[in-house]
N, C-alpha and C positions, 0 to 999 in steps of 0.2 A: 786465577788465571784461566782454569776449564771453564768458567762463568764467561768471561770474556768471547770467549771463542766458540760458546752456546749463542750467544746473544748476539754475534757477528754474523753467526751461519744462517740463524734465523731471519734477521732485518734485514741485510747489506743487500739478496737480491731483488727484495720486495722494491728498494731505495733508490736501484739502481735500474729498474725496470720504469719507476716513473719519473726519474731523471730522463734516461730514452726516450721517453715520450713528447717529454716536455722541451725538449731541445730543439723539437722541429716544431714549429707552431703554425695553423693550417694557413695554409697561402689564401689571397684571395681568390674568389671564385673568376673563371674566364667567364662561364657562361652569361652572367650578369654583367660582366662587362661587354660581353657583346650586345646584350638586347637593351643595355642603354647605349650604346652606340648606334644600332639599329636605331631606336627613339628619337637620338636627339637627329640623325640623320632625315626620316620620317618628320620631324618637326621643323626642319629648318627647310625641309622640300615645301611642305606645306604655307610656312609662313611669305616663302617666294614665291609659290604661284598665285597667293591671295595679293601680294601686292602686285606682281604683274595684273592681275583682275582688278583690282579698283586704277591703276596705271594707264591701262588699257582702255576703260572706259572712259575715266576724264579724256585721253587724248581724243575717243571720239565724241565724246560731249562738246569738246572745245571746237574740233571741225565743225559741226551742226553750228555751233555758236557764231563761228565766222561765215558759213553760208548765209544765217540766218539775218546778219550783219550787211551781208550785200543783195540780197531782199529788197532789205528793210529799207537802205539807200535808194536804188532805184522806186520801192513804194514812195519816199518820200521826195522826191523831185517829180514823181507823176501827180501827186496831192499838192505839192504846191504849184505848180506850174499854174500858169493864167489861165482860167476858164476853168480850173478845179479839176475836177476828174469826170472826165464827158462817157458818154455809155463807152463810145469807140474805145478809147483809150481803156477805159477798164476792162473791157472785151480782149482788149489787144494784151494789157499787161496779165489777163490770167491765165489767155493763151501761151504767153512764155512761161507762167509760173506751171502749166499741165505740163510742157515739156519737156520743165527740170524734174517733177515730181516720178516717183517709179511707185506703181504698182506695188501696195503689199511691203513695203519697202523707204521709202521715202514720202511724206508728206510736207503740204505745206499750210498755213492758218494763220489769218490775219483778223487782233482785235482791234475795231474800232472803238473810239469815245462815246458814240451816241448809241452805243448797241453791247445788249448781252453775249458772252459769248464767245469762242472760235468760228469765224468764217471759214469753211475750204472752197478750194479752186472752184467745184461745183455749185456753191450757192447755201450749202449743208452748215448747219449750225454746230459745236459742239461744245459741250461744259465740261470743265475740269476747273475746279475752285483753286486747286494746288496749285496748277499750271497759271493759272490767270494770276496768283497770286505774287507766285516768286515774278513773275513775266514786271507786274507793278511795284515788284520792291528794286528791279535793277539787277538780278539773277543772269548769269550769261547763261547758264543750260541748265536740265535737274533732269535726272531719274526717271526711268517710267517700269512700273513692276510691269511684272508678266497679267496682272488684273487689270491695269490702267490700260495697255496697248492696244488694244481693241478696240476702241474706243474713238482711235484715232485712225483706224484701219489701218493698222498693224495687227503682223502674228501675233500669240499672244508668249509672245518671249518678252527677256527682259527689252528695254526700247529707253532713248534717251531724246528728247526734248530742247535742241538751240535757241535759246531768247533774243532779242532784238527789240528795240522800242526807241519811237521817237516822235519830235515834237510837229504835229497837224495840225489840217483846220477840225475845230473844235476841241482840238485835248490832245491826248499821248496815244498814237497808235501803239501796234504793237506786231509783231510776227516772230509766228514759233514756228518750228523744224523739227519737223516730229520723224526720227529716224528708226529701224529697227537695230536691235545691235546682232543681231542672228548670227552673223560671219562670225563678229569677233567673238560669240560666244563659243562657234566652233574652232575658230582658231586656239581659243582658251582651253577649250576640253581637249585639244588634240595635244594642247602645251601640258595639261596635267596628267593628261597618259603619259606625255614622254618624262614628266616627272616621277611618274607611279613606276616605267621603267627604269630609270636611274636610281632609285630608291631600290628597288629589286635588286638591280645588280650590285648596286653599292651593297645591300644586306647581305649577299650572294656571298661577294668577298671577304665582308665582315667574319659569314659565317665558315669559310673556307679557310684562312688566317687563323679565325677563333678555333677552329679546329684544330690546326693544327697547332696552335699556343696551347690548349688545353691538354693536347697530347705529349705535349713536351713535358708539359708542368707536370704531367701525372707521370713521367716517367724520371724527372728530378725528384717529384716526391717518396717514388717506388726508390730510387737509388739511396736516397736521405735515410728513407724509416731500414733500408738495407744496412746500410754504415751503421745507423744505430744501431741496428741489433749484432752489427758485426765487436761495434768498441763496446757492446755492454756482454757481449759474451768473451772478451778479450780479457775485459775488466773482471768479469766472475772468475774466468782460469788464473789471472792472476792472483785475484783472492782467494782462490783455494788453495790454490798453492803458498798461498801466506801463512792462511789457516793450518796448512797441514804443517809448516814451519813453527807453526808456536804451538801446535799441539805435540810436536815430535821434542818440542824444545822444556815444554811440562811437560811430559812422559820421563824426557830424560832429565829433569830437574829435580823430579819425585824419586827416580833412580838412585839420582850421587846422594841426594838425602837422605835417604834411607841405607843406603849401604856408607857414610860418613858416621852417623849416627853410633852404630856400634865401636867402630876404633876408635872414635871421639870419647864415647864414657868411657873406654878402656883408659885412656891416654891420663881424663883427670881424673879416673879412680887411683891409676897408680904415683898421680902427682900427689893427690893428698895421700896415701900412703908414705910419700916422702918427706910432708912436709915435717913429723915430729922429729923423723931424722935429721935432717938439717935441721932443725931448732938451736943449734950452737953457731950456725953460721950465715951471718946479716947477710952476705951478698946468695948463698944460695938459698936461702927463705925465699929473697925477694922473688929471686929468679922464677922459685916451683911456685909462688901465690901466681906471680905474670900466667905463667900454663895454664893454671884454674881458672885464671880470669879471665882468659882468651876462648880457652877451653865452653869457657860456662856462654862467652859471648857468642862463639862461634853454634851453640847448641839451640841456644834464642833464637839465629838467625834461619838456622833451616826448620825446625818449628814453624815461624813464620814464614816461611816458604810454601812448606807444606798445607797449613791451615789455605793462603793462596787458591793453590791448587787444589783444595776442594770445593773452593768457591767461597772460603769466609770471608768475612771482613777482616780488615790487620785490628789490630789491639793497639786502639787509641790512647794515647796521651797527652795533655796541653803540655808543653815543650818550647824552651826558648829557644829561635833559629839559630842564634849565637851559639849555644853550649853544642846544640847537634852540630856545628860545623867544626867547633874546634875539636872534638871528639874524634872526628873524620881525620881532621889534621894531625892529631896525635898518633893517630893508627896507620897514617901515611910517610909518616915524619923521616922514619928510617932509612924509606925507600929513596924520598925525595935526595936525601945526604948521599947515597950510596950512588945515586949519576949524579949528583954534581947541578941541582936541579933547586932553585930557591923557590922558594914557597912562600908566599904573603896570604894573611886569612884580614879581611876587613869586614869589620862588620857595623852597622848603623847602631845606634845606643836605641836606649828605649824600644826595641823590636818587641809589636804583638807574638804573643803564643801562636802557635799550631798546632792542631791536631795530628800526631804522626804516632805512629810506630815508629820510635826515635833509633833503634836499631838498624832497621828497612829504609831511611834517608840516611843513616851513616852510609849503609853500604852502597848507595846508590853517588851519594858525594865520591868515594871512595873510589867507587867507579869512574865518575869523569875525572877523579883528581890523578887515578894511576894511568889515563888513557892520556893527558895532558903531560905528565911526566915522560913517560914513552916517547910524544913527539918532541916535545923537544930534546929527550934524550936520542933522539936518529934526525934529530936536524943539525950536521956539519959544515958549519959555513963560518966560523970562527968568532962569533959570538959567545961561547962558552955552552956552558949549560943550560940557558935558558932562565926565564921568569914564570911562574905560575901564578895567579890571581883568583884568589877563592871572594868572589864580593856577595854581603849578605843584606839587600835591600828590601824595602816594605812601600807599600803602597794602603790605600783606605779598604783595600779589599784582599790583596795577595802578599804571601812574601816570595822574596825570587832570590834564589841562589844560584849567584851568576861564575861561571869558572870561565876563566880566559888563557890561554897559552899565546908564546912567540916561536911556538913549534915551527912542523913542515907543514902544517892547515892542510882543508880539506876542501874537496872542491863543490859547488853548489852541487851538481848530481848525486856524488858521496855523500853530503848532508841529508838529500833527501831520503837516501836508503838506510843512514848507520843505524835506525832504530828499527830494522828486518833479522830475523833471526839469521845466525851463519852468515850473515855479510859483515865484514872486514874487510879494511885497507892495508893490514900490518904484512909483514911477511910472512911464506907459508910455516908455520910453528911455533907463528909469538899472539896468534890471536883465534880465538873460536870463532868470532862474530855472534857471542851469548849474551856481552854484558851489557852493552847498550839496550838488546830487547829485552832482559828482564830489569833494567832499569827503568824503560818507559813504563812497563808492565807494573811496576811497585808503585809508582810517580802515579799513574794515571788510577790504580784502586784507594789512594788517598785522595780523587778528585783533583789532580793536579798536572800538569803537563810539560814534559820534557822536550828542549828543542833542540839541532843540532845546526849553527852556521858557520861559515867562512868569519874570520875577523880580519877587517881593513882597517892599516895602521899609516902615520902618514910618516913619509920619508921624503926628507928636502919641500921640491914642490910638487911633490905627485904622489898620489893614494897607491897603496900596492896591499895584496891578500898575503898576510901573513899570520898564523897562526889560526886558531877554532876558537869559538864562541859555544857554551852548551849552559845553557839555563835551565833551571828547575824552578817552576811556580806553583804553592801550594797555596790555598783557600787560609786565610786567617781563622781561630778559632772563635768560635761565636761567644761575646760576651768581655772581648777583648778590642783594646784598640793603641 
């Protein structure tokens, strides 16, 4: 029993401190959620102002396209007109076409069939293979980099190209619209500034939110790991206080033992001193052998009490479940008659051994069988005296000695406490609150485990909690089945 309570004091806070730990598990981080938010923010700014930009330019590709379209018309009603195309008239048509062109800005070029080449307004040739190319596949507009635009006397910004083509004398003329895109490229840069600001402020927020989300968090988490270590220090006071309950309850266990001890061999010293005296008489032989017997039993059990409490093992023996139970019942028998109190022992045939200290599971049966007596001996409800149920059942691995009452039962809360030292339900002078915890205490150094529940019986058509349930499970002996 002192072994127990070594071996509690030592583990339980290490167990319960990374219990603590592990109950709060780390949140996710804010910060990463904000700078993927930030990102995807930044990435969806992005991916909108590159299609306003390519947006943007088709729309003025396609205006160049249609200018280039009404050119291209009037070119071709001045080409086919009767007497072809006279100096005047060409005179006159480039005169309008100088008009519309701007400076730096806007151009205009026209290819003929019999000639290499971009013509301008001026008389000036120029090549662009690309441009002549798409121009003869039927291209409404294309492209011009910032390296091509010059070329055309344009800046040398980006610049886009309106196609035009139609059927003359001689072949497919053609007229291209060679614009600069300058504006729209400032309009674009001014659009992705005020993108780069929306993006700022939107992170602005993120990061002001994410602030104060991440302050929050860190102050649910401060509270969390506070509660933890509030229920694991709640948890240690109550276990020490447990601890000092079953230390106080071995102190004084080693106590009655040791001062029973003496009046004990007094008692069957002086029964066998009796017994040749009665030797003439059958009923008080019997009598003084019973004293010796009880006597000599009672001296086993605090022995084993004692051994217990210095930490030894009990004194094993393979043991039929049956015969330790009926043993129990024999040594309870009296009591059960004297309240009026029926006692049934079942037990299964063919029961594996167990290893026990077959003494130390009497007294522990003994135990629940006088605590089951008692309730239903204070349960008045005109039932009589009650039923008691001692069941001895086996499984491939345990045997379980099951005790059942139709006592006053007990309530789940009561259950969970009756194996604490000094706690008792009985009234104040019929109970320690000792026997249940040196019961579990004997249960558990045989590897075995005591339980205490409510028992639900059925009446009519509804369950009601009537009487306790307390089970003892011990390990089968190895070599046995």
């Amino acid at each position: 029993m002192l072994s127990i309570l070594r071996n509690e004091s030592q583990y339980a806070p290490r167990r319960r401190t990374q219990e603590a730990h592990s109950a709060h598990p780390r949140a996710p981080s804010v910060g990463a959620s904000m700078a993927l938010a930030i990102t995807l923010i930044a990435a969806l700014a992005y991916w909108d102002a590159q299609g306003e930009s390519r947006n943007a330019l088709a729309d003025f590709g396609r205006e160049q396209a249609t200018l280039a379209h009404g050119i291209s018309a009037s070119l071709a009603s001045l080409v086919k007109s009767p007497g072809a195309v006279s100096a005047s008239r060409s005179h006159d048509f480039f005169a309008d076409v100088r008009n519309v062109e701007q400076p730096s800005s806007l151009r205009l070029f026209i290819m003929r069939p019999d000639r290499d080449g971009l013509r301008t307004s001026d008389g000036k040739i120029v090549h662009d293979a690309e441009v002549e190319r798409r121009l003869r596949n039927g291209d409404s507009w294309v492209p011009l980099d910032r390296n091509e635009a010059p070329a055309f006397g344009l800046p040398r910004r980006t610049a886009v190209a309106g196609l035009s083509q139609f059927d003359g004398p001689g072949g497919r003329w053609g007229v291209v619209v060679a614009a600069t895109a300058l504006r729209e490229r400032d309009r674009e840069v001014r659009a992705q500034w005020r993108s780069v600001v929306a993006v700022v402020l939107a992170s602005g927020l993120v990061l002001v939110f994410g602030g104060l989300a991440a302050r929050k968090q860190r102050q649910e988490l401060e509270l969390a790991r506070e509660l933890a270590i509030a229920d694991f220090q709640r948890e240690r006071d109550e276990q020490l206080v447990q601890i000092d309950k079953l230390a106080t309850m071995a102190a004084l266990a080693t106590g009655i033992a040791h001062e029973v001890s003496t009046p004990l061999g007094v008692i069957v010293g002086r029964a066998e001193q009796l017994l040749p005296k009665v030797a003439t008489d059958e009923r008080a032989t019997k009598g003084v052998r019973s004293i010796i017997e009880q006597g000599t039993r009672i001296s086993r059990v605090i022995r084993g009490f004692l051994n217990l409490a210095r930490g030894e093992s009990p004194s094993l023996e393979h043991v039929n479940p049956g015969v330790v139970a009926e043993a129990a019942r024999e040594l309870v028998e009296h009591r059960f008659e004297k309240a009026g109190v029926r006692l049934n022992v079942t037990a299964d045939p063919n029961l594996p051994d167990v290893a026990c200290d077959p003494r130390l599971i009497e007294q522990v049966l003994i135990n629940l069988l006088l605590n089951a007596c008692d309730a239903c001996d204070a349960c008045d409800d005109g039932n009589g005296g009650g039923v008691v149920e001692l069941l001895v059942r086996a499984d491939s691995e345990r045997v379980g000695f099951v005790v059942v009452d139709d006592g006053v039962g007990i309530t789940p809360e009561a259950a969970a406490r009756a194996a604490e030292p000094f706690f008792t339900t009985k009234q104040p002078g019929h109970g320690t609150g000792l026997g249940l915890a040196i019961a579990s205490e004997l249960v558990k150094h045989h590897g075995g485990q005591l339980s205490i529940a409510p028992r639900s019986t059925q009446m009519g058509a509804r369950n009601r909690t009537r009487g306790t349930r307390a089970s003892v499970e011990l390990p089968i002996s190895k070599g046995t089945g």
